[in-house]
GUSE-788530 format. One record per residue: residue in three letters; residue number from 1; z negated, x negated, y negated of N, C-alpha, C in turn. Coordinates in nm, 3 decimals, always signed. Atoms other than C-alpha are relative to their C-alpha. Layout:
    aa     i       n.z       n.x       n.y      ca.z      ca.x      ca.y       c.z       c.x       c.y
   Ala   NUM         Z         X         Y         Z         X         Y         Z         X         Y
...
# end
This chain:
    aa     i       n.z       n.x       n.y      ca.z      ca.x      ca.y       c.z       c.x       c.y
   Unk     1    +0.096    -0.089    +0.062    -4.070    +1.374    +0.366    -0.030    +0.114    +0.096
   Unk     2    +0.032    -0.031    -0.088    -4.250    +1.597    +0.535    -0.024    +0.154    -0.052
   Unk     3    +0.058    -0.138    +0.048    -4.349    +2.027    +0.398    -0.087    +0.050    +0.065
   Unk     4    +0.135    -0.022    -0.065    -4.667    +2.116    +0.505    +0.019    +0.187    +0.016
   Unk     5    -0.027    -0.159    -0.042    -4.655    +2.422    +0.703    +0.127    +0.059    +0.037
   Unk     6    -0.151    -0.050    -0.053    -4.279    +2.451    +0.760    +0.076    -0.095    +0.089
   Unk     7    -0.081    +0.106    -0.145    -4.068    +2.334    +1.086    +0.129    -0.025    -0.090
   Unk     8    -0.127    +0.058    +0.030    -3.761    +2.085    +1.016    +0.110    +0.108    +0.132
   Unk     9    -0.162    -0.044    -0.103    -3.402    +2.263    +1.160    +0.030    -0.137    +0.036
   Unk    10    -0.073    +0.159    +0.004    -3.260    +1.958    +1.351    +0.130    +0.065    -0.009
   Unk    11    -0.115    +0.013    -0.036    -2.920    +1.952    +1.353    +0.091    -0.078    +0.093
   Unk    12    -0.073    +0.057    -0.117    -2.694    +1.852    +1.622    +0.078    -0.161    -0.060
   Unk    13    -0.106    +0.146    +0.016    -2.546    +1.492    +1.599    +0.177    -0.062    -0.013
   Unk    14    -0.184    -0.014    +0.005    -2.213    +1.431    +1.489    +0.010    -0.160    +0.037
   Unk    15    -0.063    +0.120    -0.060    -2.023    +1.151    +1.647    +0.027    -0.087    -0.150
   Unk    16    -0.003    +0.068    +0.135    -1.972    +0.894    +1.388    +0.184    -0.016    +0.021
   Unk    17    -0.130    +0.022    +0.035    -1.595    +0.888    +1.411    +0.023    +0.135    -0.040
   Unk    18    +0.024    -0.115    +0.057    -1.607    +1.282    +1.333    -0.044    -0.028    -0.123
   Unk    19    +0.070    +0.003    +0.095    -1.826    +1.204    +1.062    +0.129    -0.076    -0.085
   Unk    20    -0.074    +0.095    +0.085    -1.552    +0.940    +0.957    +0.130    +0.057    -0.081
   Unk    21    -0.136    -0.094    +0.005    -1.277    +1.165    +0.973    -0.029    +0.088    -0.116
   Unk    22    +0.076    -0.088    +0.107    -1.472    +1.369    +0.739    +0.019    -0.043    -0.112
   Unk    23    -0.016    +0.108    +0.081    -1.541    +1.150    +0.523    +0.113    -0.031    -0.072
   Unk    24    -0.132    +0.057    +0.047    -1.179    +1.019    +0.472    +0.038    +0.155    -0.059
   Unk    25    -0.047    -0.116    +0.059    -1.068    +1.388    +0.413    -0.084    +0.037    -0.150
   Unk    26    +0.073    -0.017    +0.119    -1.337    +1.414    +0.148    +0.012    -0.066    -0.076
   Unk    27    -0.065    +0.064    +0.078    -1.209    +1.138    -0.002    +0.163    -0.004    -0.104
   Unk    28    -0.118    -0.086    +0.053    -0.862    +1.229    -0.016    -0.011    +0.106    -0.114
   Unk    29    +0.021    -0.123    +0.079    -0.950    +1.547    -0.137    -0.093    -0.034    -0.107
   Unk    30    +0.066    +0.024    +0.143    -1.166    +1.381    -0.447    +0.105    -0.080    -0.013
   Unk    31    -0.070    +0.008    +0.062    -0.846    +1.257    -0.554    +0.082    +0.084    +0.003
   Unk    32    -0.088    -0.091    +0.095    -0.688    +1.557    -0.609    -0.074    +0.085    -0.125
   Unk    33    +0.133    -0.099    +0.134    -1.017    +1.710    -0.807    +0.021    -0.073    -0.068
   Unk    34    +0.040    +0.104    +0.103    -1.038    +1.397    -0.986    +0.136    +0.026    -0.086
   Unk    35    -0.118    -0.037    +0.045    -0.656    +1.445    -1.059    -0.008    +0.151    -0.093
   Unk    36    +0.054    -0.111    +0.074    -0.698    +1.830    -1.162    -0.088    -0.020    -0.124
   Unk    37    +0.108    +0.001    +0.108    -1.010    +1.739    -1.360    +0.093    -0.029    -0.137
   Unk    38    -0.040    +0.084    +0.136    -0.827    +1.509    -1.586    +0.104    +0.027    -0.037
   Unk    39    -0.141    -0.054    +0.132    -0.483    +1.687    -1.674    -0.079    +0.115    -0.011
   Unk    40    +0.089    -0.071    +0.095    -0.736    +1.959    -1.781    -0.050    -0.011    -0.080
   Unk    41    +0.037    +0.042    +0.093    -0.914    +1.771    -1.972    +0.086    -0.070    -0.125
   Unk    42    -0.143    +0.075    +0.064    -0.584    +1.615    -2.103    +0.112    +0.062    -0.017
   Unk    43    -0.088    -0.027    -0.058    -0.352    +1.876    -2.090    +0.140    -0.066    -0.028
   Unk    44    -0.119    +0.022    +0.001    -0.084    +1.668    -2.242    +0.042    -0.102    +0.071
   Unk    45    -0.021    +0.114    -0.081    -0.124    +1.375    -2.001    +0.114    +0.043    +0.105
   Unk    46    -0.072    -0.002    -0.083    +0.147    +1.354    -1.802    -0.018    -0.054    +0.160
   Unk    47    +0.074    +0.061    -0.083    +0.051    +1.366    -1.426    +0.071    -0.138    +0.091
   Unk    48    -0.098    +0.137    -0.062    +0.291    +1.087    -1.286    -0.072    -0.127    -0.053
   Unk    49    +0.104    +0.162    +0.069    +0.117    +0.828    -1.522    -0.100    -0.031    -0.019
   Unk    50    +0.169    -0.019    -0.033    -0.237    +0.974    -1.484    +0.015    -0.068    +0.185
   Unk    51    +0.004    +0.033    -0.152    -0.157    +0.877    -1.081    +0.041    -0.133    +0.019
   Unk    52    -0.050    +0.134    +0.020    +0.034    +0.562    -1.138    -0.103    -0.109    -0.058
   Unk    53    +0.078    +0.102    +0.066    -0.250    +0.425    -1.354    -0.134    -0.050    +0.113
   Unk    54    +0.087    -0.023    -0.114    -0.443    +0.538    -1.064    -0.007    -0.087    +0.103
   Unk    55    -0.015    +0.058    -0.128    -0.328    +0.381    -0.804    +0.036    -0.178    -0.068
   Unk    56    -0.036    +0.131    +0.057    -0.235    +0.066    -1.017    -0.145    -0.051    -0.025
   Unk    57    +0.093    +0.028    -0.052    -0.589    +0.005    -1.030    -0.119    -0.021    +0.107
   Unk    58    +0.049    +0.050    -0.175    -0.677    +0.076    -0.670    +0.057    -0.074    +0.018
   Unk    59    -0.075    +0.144    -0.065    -0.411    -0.190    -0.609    -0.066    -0.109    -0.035
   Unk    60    +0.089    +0.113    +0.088    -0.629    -0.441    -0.860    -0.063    -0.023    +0.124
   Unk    61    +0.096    +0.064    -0.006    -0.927    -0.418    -0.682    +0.048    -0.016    +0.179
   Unk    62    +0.037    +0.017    -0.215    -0.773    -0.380    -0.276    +0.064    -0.166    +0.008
   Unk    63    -0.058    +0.194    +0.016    -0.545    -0.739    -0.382    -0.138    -0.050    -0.016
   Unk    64    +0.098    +0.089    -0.008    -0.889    -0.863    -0.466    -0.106    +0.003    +0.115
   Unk    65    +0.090    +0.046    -0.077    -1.043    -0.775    -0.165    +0.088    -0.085    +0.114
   Unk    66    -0.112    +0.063    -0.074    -0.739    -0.858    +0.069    -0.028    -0.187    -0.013
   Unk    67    +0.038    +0.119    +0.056    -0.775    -1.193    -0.122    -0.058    -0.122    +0.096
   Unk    68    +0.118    +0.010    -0.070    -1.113    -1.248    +0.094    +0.057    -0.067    +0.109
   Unk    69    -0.057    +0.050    -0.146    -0.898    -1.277    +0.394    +0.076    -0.051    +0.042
   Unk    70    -0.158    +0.066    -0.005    -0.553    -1.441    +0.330    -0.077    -0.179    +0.052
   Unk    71    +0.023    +0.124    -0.006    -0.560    -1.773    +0.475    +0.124    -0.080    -0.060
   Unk    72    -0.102    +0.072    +0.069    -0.397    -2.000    +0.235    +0.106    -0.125    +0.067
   Unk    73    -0.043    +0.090    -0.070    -0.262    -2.224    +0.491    +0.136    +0.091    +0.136
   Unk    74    -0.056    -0.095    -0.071    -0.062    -1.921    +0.661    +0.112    +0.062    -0.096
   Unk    75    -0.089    -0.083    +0.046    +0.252    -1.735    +0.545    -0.058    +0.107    -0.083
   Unk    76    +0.116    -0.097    +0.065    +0.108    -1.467    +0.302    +0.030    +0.164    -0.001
   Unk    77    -0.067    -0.146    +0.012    +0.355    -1.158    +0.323    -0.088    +0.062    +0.148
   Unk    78    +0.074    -0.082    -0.081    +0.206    -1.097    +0.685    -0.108    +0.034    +0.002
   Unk    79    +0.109    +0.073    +0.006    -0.105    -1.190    +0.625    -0.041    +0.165    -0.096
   Unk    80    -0.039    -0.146    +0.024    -0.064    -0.872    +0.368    +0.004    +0.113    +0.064
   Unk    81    -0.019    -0.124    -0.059    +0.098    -0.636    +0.589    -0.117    +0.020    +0.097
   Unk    82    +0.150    -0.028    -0.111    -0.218    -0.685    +0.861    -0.096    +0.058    -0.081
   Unk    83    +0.128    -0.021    +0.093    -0.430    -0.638    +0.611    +0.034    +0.182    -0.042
   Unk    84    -0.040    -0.141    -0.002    -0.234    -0.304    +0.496    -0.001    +0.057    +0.110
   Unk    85    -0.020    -0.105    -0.084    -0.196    -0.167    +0.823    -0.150    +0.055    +0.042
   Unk    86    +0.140    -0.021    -0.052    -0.566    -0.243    +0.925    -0.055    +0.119    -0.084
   Unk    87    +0.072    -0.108    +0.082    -0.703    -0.049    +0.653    +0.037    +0.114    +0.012
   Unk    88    -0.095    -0.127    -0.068    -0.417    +0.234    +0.686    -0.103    +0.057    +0.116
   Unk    89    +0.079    -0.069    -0.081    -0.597    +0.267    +1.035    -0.128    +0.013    +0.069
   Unk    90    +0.172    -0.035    +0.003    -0.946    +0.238    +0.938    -0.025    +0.128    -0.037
   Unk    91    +0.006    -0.133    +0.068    -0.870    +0.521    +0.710    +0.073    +0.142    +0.112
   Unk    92    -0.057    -0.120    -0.094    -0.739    +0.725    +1.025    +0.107    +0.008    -0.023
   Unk    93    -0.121    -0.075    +0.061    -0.366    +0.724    +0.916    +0.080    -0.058    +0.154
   Unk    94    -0.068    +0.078    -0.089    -0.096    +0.621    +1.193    +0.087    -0.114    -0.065
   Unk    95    -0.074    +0.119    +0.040    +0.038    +0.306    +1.090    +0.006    -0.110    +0.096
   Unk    96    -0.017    +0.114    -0.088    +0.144    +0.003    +1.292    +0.118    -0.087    -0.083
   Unk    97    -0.063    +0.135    +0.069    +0.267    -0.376    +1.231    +0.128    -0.034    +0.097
   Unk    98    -0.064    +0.088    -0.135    +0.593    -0.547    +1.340    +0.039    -0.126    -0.124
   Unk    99    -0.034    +0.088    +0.028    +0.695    -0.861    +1.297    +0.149    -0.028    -0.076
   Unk   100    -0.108    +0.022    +0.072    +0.998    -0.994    +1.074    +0.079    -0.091    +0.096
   Unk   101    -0.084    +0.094    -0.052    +1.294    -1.170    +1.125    -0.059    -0.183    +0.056
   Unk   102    +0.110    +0.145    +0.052    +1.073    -1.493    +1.023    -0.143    +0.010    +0.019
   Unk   103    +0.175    -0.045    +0.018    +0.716    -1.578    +1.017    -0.002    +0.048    -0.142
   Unk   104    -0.018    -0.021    +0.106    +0.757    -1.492    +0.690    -0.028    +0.150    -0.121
   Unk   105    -0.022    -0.172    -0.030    +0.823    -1.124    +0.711    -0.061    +0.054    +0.089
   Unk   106    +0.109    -0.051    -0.093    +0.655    -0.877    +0.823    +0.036    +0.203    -0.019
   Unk   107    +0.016    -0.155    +0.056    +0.706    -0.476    +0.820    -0.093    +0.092    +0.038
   Unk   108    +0.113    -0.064    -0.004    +0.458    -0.207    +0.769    +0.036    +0.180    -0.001
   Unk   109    -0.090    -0.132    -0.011    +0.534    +0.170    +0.921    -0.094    +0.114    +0.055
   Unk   110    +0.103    -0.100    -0.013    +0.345    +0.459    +0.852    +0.071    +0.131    +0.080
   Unk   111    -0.084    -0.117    -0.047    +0.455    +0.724    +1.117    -0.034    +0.138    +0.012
   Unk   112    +0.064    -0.122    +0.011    +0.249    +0.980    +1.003    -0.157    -0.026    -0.090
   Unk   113    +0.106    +0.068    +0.120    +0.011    +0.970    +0.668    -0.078    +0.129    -0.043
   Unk   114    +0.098    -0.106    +0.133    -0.282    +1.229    +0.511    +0.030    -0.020    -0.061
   Unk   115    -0.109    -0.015    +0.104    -0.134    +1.133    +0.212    +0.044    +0.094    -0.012
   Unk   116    -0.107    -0.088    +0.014    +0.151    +1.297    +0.243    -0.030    +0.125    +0.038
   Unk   117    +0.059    -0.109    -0.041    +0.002    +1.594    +0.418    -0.093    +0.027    -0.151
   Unk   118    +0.062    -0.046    +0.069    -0.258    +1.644    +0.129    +0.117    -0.017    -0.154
   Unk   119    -0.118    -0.043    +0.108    +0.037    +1.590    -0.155    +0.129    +0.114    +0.047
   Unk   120    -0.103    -0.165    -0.060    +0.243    +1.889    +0.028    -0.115    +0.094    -0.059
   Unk   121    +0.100    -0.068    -0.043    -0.082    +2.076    +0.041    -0.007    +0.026    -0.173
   Unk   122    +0.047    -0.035    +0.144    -0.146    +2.034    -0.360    +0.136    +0.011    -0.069
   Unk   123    -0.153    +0.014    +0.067    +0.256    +2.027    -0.471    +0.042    -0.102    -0.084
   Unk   124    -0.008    +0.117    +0.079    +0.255    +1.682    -0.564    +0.112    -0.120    +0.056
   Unk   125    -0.126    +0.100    -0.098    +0.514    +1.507    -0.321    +0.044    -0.084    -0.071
   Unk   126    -0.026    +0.079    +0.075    +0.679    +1.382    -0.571    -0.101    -0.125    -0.085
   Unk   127    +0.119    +0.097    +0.060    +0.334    +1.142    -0.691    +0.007    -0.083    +0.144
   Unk   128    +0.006    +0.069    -0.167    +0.356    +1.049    -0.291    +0.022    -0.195    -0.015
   Unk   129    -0.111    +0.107    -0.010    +0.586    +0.776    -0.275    -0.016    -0.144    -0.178
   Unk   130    -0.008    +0.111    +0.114    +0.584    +0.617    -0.607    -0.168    -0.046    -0.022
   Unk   131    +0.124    +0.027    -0.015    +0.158    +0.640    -0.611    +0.026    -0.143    +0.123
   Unk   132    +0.004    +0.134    -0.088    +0.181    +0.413    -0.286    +0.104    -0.141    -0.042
   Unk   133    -0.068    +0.159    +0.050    +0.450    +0.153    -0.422    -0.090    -0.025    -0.128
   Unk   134    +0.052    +0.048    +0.057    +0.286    +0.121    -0.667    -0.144    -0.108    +0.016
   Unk   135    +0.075    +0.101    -0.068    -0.073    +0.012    -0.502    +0.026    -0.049    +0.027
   Unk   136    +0.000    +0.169    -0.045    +0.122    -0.208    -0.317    +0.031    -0.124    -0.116
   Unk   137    -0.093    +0.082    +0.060    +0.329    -0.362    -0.609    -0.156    -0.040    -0.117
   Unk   138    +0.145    +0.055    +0.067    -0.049    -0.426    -0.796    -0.076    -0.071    +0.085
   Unk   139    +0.074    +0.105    -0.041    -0.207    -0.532    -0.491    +0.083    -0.142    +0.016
   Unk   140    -0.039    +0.126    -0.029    +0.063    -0.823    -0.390    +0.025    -0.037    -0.182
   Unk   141    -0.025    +0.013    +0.137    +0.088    -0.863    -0.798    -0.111    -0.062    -0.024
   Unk   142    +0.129    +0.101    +0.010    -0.317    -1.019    -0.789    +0.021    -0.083    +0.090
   Unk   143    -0.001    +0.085    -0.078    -0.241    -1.185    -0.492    +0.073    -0.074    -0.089
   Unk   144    -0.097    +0.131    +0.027    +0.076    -1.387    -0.628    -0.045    -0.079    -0.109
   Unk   145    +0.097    +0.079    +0.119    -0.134    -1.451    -0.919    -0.100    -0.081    +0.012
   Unk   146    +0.117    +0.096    -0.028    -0.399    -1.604    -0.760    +0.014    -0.104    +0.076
   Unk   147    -0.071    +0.145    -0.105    -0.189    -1.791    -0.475    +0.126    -0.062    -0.087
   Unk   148    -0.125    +0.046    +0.117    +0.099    -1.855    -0.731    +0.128    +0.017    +0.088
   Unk   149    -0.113    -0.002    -0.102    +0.305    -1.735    -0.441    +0.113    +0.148    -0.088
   Unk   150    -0.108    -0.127    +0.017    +0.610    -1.447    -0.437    -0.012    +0.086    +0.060
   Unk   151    -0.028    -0.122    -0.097    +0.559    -1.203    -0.204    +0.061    +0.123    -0.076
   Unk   152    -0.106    -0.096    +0.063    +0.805    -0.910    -0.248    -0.025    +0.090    +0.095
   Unk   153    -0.021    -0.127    -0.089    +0.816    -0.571    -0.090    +0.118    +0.073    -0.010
   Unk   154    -0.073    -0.090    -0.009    +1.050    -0.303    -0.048    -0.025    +0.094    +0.077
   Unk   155    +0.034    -0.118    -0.082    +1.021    +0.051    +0.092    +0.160    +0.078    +0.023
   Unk   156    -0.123    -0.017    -0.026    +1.307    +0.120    +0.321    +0.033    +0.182    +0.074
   Unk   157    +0.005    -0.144    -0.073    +1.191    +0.496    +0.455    -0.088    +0.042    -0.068
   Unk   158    +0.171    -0.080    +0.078    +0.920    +0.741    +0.275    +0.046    +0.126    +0.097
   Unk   159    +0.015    -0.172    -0.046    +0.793    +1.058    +0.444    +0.042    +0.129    -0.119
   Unk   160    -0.059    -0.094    +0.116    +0.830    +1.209    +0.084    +0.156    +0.005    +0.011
   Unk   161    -0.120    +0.007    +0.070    +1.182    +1.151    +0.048    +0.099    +0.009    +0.216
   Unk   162    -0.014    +0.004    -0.066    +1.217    +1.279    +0.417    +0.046    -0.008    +0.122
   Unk   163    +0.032    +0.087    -0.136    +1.185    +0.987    +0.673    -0.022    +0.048    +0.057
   Unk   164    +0.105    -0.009    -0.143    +1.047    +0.979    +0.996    -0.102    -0.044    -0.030
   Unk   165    +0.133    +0.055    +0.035    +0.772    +0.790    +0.867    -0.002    -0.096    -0.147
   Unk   166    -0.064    +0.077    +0.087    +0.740    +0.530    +0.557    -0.055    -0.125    +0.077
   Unk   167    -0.096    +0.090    -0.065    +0.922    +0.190    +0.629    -0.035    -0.099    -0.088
   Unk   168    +0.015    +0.075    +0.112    +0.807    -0.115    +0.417    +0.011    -0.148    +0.052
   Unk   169    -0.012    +0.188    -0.043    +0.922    -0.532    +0.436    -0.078    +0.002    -0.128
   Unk   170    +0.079    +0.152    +0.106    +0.700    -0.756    +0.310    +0.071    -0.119    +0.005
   Unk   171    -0.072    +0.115    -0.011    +0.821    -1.119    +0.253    -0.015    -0.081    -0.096
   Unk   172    +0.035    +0.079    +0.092    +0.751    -1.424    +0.070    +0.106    -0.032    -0.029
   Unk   173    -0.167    +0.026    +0.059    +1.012    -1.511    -0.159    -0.066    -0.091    -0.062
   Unk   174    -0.024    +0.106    +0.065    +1.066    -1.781    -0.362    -0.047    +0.021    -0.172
   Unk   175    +0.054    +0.008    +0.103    +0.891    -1.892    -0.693    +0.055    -0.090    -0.060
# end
């Protein structure tokens, strides 16, 4: 659109990984408003199970996109953790993959998370740790449902409960 008679300000160009970075922080940070909003509106909701329900439905829909990419002809716990780490460091976080004992296994190690930085920041630490097991334990929870497989996790380090970083096996177990 165009205003007849008045000059456009340009603005300078932001790098698109700036922009991204942005972005992700603005995201973050609309889940703590969104959080706020709703034990206001609720004050008797308890916020542990307002966050849990939370993240138990981001786990729904990231198992269904994950889903997309598992190759059913492949081990499925790693197949998982790639998939978790990738995203981890789409979203800018430091995370990296190693391999398990087995093809089987696989561990996933966040050595430094926004997360956790923005639950210090709002006094929520304690939502940290159990919010993320939980997404995971919903997303591999559609998966095993849909592959009829086992995959199992465990979280062997948390930054909340303070790690060096958080520490997580994946692993297909037995059905």
């Amino acid at each position: 659109m165009h205003i007849e008679g008045r000059k456009e300000i340009p603005f300078k160009a932001i790098p698109y990984e700036k922009m991204f970075d942005i972005l992700s922080h603005i995201n973050r940070m609309a889940h703590f408003e969104w959080r706020e909003a709703a034990l206001a509106l609720c004050p008797g909701l308890e916020p542990e199970k307002l966050v849990l329900k939370y993240w138990e439905i981001v786990g729904r829909d990231t198992g269904r996109a994950y889903l997309r990419r598992i190759d059913r002809e492949k081990p499925v716990a790693p197949q998982i953790a790639a998939s978790f780490v990738w995203s981890s460091r789409s979203m800018g976080e430091d995370a990296v993959l190693y391999e398990g004992d087995t093809v089987r296994e696989a561990y996933m190690v966040h050595r430094a998370c926004p997360w956790f930085e923005f639950h210090k920041r709002h006094d929520a630490v304690s939502e940290d740790r159990p919010g993320c097991d939980r997404w995971l334990e919903s997303l591999i929870a559609v998966i095993n449902d849909e592959l009829g497989c086992a995959v199992k996790f465990e979280t062997l380090e948390s930054l909340p409960e303070g790690g060096t970083a958080c520490v997580r096996r994946v692993w297909d177990g037995e059905r």
